[in-house]
C-alpha positions as CSV (number, residue, x, y, z in Angstrom):
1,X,9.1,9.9,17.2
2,X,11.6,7.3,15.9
3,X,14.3,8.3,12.8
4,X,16.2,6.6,10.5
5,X,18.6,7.2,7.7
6,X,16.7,7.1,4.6
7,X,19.5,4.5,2.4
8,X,21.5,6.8,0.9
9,X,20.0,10.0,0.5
10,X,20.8,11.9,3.4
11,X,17.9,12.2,4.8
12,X,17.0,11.9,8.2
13,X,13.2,10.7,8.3
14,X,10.6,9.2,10.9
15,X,9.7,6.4,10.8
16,X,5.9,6.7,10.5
17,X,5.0,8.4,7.1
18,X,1.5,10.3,6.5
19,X,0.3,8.6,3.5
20,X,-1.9,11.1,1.8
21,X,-4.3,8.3,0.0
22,X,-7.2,8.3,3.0
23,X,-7.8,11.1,4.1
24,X,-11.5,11.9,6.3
25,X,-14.1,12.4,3.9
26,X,-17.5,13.9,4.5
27,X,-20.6,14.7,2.0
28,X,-21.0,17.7,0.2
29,X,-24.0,18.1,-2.7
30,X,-24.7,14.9,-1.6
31,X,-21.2,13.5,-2.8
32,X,-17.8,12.2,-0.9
33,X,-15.9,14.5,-0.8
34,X,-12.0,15.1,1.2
35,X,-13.0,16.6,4.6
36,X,-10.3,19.4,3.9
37,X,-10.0,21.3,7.1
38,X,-9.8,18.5,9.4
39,X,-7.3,16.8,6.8
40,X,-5.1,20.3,7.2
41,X,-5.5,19.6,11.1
42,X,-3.8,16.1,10.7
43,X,-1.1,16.6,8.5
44,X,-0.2,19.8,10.6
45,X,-0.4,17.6,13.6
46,X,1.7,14.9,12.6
47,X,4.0,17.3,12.0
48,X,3.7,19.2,15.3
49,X,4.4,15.5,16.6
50,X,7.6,14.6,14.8
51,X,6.4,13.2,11.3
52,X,8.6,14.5,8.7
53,X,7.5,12.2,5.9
54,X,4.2,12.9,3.7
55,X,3.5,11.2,0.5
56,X,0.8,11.9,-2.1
57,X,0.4,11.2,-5.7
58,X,-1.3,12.8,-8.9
59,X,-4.4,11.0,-9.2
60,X,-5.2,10.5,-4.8
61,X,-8.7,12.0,-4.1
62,X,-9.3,13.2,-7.7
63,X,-6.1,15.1,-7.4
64,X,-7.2,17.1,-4.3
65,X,-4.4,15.1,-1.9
66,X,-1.7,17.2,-3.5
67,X,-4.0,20.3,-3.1
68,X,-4.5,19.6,0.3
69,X,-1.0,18.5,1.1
70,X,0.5,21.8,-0.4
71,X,-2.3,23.7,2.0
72,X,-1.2,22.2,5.1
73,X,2.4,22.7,5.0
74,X,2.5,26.2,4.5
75,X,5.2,28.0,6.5
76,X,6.6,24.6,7.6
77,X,7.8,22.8,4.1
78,X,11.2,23.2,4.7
79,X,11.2,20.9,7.6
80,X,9.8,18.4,6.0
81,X,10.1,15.7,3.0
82,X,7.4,15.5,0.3
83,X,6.8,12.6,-2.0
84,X,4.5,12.4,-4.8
85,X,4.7,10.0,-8.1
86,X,4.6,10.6,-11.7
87,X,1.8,9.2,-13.2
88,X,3.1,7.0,-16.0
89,X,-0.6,5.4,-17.0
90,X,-1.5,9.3,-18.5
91,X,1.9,9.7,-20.0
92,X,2.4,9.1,-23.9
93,X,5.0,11.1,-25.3
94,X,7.8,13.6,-24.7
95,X,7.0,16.4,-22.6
96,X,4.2,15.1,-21.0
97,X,6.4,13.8,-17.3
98,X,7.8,17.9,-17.2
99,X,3.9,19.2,-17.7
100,X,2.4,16.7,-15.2
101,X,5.6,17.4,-13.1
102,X,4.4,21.2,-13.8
103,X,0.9,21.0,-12.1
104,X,1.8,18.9,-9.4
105,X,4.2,21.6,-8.2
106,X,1.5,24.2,-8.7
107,X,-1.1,22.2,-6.8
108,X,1.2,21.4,-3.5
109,X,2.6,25.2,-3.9
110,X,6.0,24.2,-3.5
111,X,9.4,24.6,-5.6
112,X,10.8,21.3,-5.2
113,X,9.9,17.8,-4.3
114,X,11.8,15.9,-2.4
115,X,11.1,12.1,-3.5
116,X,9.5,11.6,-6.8
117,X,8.7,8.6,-7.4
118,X,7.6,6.4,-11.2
119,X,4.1,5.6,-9.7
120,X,3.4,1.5,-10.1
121,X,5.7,0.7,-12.4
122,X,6.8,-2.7,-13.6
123,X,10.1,-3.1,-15.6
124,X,8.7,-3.6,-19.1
125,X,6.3,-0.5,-18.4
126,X,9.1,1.8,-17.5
127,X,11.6,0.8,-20.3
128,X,8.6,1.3,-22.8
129,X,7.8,4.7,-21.0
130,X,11.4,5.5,-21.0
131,X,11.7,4.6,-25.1
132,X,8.6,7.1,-25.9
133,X,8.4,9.5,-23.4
134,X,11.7,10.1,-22.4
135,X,10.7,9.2,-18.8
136,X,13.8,9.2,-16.9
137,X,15.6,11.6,-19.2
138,X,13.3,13.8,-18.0
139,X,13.0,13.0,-14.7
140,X,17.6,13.4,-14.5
141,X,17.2,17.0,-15.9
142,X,14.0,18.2,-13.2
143,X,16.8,17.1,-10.7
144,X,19.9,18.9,-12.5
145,X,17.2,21.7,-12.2
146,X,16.6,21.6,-8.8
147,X,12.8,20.6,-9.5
148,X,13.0,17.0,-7.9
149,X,15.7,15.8,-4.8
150,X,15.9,12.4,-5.6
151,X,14.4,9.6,-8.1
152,X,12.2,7.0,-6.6
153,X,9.9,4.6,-7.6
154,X,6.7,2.7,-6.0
155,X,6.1,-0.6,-7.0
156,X,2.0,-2.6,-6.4
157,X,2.5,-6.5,-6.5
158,X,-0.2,-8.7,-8.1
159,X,-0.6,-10.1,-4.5
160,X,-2.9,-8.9,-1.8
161,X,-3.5,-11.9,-0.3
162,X,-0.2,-13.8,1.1
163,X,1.4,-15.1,3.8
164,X,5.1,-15.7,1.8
165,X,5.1,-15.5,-1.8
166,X,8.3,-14.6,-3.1
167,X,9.1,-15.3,-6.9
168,X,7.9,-13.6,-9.8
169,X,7.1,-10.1,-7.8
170,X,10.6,-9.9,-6.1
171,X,12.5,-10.7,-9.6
172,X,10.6,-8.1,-11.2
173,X,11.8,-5.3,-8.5
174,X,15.3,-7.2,-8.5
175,X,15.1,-6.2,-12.6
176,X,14.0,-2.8,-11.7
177,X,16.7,-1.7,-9.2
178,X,19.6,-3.5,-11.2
179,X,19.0,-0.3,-13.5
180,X,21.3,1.6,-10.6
181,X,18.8,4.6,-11.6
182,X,16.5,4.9,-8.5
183,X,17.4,5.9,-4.4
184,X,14.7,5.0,-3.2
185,X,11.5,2.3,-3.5
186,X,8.0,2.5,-2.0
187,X,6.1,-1.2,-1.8
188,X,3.8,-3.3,0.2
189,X,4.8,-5.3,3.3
190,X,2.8,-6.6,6.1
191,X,2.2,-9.7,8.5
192,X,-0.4,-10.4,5.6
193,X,2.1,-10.0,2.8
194,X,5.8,-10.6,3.1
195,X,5.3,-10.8,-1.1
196,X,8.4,-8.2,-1.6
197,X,10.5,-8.9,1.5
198,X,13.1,-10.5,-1.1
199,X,13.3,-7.4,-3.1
200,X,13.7,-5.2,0.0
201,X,16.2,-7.0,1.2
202,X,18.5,-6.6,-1.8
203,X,17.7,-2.7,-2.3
204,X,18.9,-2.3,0.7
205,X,22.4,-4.3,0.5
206,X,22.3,-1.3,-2.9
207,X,22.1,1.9,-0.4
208,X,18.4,2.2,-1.3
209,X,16.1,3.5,1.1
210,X,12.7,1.4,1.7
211,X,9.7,3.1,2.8
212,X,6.7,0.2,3.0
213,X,2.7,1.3,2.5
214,X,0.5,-0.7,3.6
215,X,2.3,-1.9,6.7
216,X,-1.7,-2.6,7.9
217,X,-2.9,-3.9,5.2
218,X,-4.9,-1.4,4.4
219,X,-6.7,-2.3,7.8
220,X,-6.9,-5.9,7.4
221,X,-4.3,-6.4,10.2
222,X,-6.1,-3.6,12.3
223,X,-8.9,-6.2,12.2
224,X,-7.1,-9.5,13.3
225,X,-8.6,-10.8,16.5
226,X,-6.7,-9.2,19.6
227,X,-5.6,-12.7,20.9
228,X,-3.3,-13.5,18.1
229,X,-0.8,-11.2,20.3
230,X,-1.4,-13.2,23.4
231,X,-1.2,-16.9,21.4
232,X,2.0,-15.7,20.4
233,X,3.0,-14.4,23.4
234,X,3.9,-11.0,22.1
235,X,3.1,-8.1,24.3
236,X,0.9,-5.4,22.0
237,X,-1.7,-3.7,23.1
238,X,-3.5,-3.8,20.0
239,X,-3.3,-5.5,16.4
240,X,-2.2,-2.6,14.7
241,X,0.4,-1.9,17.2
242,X,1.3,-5.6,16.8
243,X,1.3,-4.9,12.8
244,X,3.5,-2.2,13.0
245,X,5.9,-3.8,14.9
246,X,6.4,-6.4,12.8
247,X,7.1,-4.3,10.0
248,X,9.6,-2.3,12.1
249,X,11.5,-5.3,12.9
250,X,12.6,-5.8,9.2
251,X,16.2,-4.0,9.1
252,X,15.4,-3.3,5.3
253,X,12.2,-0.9,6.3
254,X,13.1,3.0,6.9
255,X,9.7,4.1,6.5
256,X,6.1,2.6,7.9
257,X,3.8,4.6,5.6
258,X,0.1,5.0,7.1
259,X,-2.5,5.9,5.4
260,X,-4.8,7.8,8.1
261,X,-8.0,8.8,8.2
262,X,-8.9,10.5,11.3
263,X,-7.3,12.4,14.0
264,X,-7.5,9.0,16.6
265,X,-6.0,6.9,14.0
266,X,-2.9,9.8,13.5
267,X,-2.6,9.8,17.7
268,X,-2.9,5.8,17.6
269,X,0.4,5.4,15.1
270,X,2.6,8.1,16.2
271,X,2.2,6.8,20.1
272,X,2.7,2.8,18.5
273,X,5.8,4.2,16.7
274,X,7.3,6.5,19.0
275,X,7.6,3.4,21.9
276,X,8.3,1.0,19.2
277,X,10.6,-2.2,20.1
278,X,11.5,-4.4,17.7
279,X,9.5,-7.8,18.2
280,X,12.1,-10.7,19.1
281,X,13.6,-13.3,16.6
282,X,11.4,-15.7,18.6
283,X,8.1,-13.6,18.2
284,X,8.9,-13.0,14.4
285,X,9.4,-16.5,13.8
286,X,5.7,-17.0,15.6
287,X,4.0,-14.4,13.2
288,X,5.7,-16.0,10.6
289,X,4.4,-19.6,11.5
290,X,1.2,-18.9,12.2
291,X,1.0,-17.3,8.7
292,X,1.8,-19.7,7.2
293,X,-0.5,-22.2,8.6
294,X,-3.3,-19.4,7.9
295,X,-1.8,-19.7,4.0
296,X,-2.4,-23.2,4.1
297,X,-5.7,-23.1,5.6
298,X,-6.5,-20.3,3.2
299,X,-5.7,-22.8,-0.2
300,X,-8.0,-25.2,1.1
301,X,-10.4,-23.3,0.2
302,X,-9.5,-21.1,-2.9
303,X,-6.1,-20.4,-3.9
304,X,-6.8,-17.7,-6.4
305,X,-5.2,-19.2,-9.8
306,X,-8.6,-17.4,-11.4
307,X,-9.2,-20.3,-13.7
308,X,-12.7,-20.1,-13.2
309,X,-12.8,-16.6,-14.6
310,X,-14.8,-15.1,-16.5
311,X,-17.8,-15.5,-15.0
312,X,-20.3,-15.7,-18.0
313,X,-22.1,-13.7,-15.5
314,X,-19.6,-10.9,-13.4
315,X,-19.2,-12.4,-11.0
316,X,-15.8,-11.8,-9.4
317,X,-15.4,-15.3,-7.4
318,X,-11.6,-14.6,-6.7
319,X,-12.2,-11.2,-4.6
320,X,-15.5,-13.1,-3.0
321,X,-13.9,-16.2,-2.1
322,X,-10.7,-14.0,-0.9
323,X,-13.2,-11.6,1.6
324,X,-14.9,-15.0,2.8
325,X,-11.3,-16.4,3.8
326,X,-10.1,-13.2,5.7
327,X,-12.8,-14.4,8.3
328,X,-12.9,-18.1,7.7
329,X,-8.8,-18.5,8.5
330,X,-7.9,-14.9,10.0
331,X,-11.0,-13.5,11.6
332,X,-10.7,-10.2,10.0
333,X,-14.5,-10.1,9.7
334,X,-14.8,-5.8,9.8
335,X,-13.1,-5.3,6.6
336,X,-13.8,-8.5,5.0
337,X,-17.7,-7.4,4.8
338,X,-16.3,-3.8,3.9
339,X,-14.2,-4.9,1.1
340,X,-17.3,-7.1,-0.5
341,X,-19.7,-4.4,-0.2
342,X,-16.9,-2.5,-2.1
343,X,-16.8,-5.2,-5.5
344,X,-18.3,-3.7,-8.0
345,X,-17.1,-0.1,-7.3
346,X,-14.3,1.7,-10.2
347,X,-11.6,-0.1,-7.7
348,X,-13.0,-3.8,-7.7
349,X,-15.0,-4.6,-11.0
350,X,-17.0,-7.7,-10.9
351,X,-20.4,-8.6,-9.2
352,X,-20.7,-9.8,-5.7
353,X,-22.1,-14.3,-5.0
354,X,-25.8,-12.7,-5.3
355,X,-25.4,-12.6,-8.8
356,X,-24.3,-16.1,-9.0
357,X,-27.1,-18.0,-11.7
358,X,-25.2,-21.5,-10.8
359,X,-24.7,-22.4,-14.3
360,X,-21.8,-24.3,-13.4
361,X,-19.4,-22.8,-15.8
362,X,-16.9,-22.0,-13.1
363,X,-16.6,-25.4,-11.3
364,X,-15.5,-26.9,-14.7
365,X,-13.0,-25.0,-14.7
366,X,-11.6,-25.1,-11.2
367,X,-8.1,-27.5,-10.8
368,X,-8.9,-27.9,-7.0
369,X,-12.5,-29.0,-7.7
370,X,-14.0,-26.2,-5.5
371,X,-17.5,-26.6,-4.9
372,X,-17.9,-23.3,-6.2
373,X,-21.6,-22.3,-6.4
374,X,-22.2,-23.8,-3.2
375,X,-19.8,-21.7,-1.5
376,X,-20.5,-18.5,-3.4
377,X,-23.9,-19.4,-1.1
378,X,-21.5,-19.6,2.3
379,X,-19.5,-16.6,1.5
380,X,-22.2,-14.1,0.4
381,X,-24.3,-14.9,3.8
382,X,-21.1,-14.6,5.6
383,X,-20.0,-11.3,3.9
384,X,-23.5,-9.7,3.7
C-alpha cells in the first residue's frame, strides 16, 4: 500500500480509502438489507492489507454503515483513521450537532473521531447552519474536548456529468475554504468529472488535505470500453485501474476513496493502488483530449440546461437523455441501463421515456431544438 501526508494534519494515510457508502447487500424478510458479516470481512481486510482510511456518514445504509464500521474495527481502531460527517440537513437548532455527534460515537463504539466532516455543504448552507445551530461553535469545542481530531468538510457538485466544467462549483468551494476553518475537504473527481479540480488545487496551496470519492464514478469509469487504454496508449490492465491512476496523478489528491462492494472489488483496488504509477504528462493530456471531445459529442445531443423541465408528465428527460449518452459517446452501457432502471427510486425522482405521452410540451421549450420525444423513443429502447 501507497501513503501520503494528509495536508496538514499529521497524518500519515493510504492512499486508497474504504468508503463505507456500498457495502454487499443481501435480502432478509424479503428486503435489502447490509450483508453485515461479509462487510466486517472487508473492512477488516483492507485493513489487514494496509488501508488506514474508512469513511462513513450518519444517514449510509439507514445508519447501519456506522454500526458496522464501529463492529469491524474492534481491537484495531487505534491504527486507523475514521471519518464520518455531521448531518446538517436534520440539524435546526443548538444542541442538535453535539446529540447527533452523540449517537454517532455510540453507534461506531469509539471515543474519538478522527475526521469529521459538515456533510454536503454549500457556503450559504453552512453560514445559515452556523447562525442557528451554532454549527462550527460546536463542532471547535467536540475538538477542545477530544471528541473530534480535526474539522473537515465534504462537498457534492451539481455536476455528474462533465468532462471540464470549472466555474460556479469551484468558486463556491474557493468561498468555503477562504473561511481558514476546515483541514481537510472530501469531493468528487474523476476522468468523468474534473468539475472541482480548480478548488483542489487551491486547498492544497492552503495545507488542506484532499481525499476524492468517487474517483470511479461511481462505476461509470469501471464501465468504459477497455480499448480507451490502448487508443491512448496507456498501459492499464483494466478501466478502473486506468481510473484510478488518473486520479492519482493529480498532486492535489491524498486520498482515492472507494466505495466497495464485494471482497473482489476490495482485492482489485488495493493491488491497482499499491503498483500505482502516475500516468505521464503525455497520457494525462490524452485522457483529457479525449474527454473533451466525448463533452462535445455529448452536447450534441443534450446538454442538460433542464429547460424542458417539468415534464407535465414526470418524466425526468435530463437523467434519461444523460444514461442514453454514457453509451451513445462513452460506451459505458453496464451502468447506463443500471442507472435508468434506478429513475424513479427515493435517489432519482422522475419517470423513465415509457412514460413519455408526446405532448410536445418539452420540445418548446428546448434552446437546442432537440427532437425530444423522438429520442425519449431511442434512449428508452437503448436503456431498457
Amino acid at each position: 500500500m501507497q501513503y501520503t501526508d494528509f495536508g496538514g494534519t499529521g497524518a500519515r494515510v493510504s492512499r486508497l480509502g474504504f468508503g463505507c457508502m456500498r457495502l454487499p447487500m443481501t435480502e432478509a424478510g424479503g428486503k435489502p438489507v447490509v450483508d453485515e458479516d461479509e462487510a466486517v470481512a472487508m473492512i477488516r481486510k483492507a485493513a489487514g492489507l494496509g488501508v488506514n482510511y474508512f469513511d462513513t456518514a450518519y444517514p449510509y445504509h439507514e445508519g447501519m454503515s456506522e454500526v458496522i464500521l464501529g463492529r469491524a474495527i474492534k481491537g484495531i481502531r487505534d491504527k486507523l483513521y475514521i471519518s464520518t460527517k455531521s448531518p446538517g440537513f436534520i440539524i435546526k437548532k443548538p444542541g442538535e450537532y453535539r446529540r447527533i455527534l452523540e449517537e454517532q460515537l455510540k453507534r461506531l463504539d469509539i471515543s474519538y473521531i478522527d475526521f469529521y466532516h459538515f456533510h454536503s455543504i454549500d457556503y450559504d448552507t453552512f453560514i445559515r447552519l452556523e447562525k442557528e445551530a451554532d454549527w462550527y461553535r460546536a463542532a471547535l469545542a467536540a475538538k477542545a474536548e477530544g471528541l473530534i481530531r480535526h474539522i473537515s468538510f465534504s462537498f457534492h457538485t451539481s455536476s455528474s456529468f462533465s468532462a471540464d466544467k470549472t466555474g460556479a462549483e469551484s468558486l463556491e468551494m474557493i468561498k468555503l475554504i477562504d473561511l481558514g476553518l476546515f483541514e481537510t475537504l472530501l469531493c468528487q473527481y474523476n476522468v468523468l468529472d474534473l468539475t472541482n479540480a480548480e478548488g483542489m488545487e487551491y486547498a492544497r496551496r492552503k495545507g488542506m488535505g484532499v481525499a476524492v470519492m468517487g474517483p470511479l464514478g461511481g462505476g461509470r469509469v469501471s464501465g468504459l470500453p477497455r480499448d480507451v487504454a490502448d487508443k491512448l496508449g496507456i498501459k492499464s490492465a483494466a478501466s478502473a485501474e486506468l481510473g484510478l491512476r488518473f486520479v492519482a496523478s493529480n498532486p492535489n489528491v491524498d486520498i482515492l476513496l472507494s466505495g466497495m462492494s464485494s471482497m473482489a472489488q476490495l482485492l482489485e483496488n488495493v493491488e491497482y493502488v499499491s503498483r500505482l504509477e502516475p500516468l505521464t504528462a503525455a497520457e494525462q493530456e490524452g485522457i483529457k483530449l479525449m474527454m473533451d471531445e466525448n463533452k462535445r459529442l455529448s452536447e450534441l445531443y443534450c446538454t442538460g440546461c433542464n429547460y424542458c423541465m417539468p415534464c407535465p408528465f414526470g418524466v425526468n428527460i435530463p437523467a434519461v437523455f444523460q444514461n442514453a449518452n454514457y453509451i451513445k459517446v462513452y460506451g459505458i452501457t453496464e451502468y447506463a441501463r443500471k442507472s435508468y432502471a434506478e429513475i424513479g427510486n427515493a435517489w432519482v425522482p422522475g419517470k423513465r421515456a415509457d412514460a413519455c405521452t408526446e405532448c410536445g410540451v418539452c420540445e418548446k421549450k428546448c434552446p437546442q431544438h432537440i427532437q425530444i420525444r423522438g429520442q425519449l423513443k431511442e434512449a428508452h429502447e437503448l436503456l431498457k
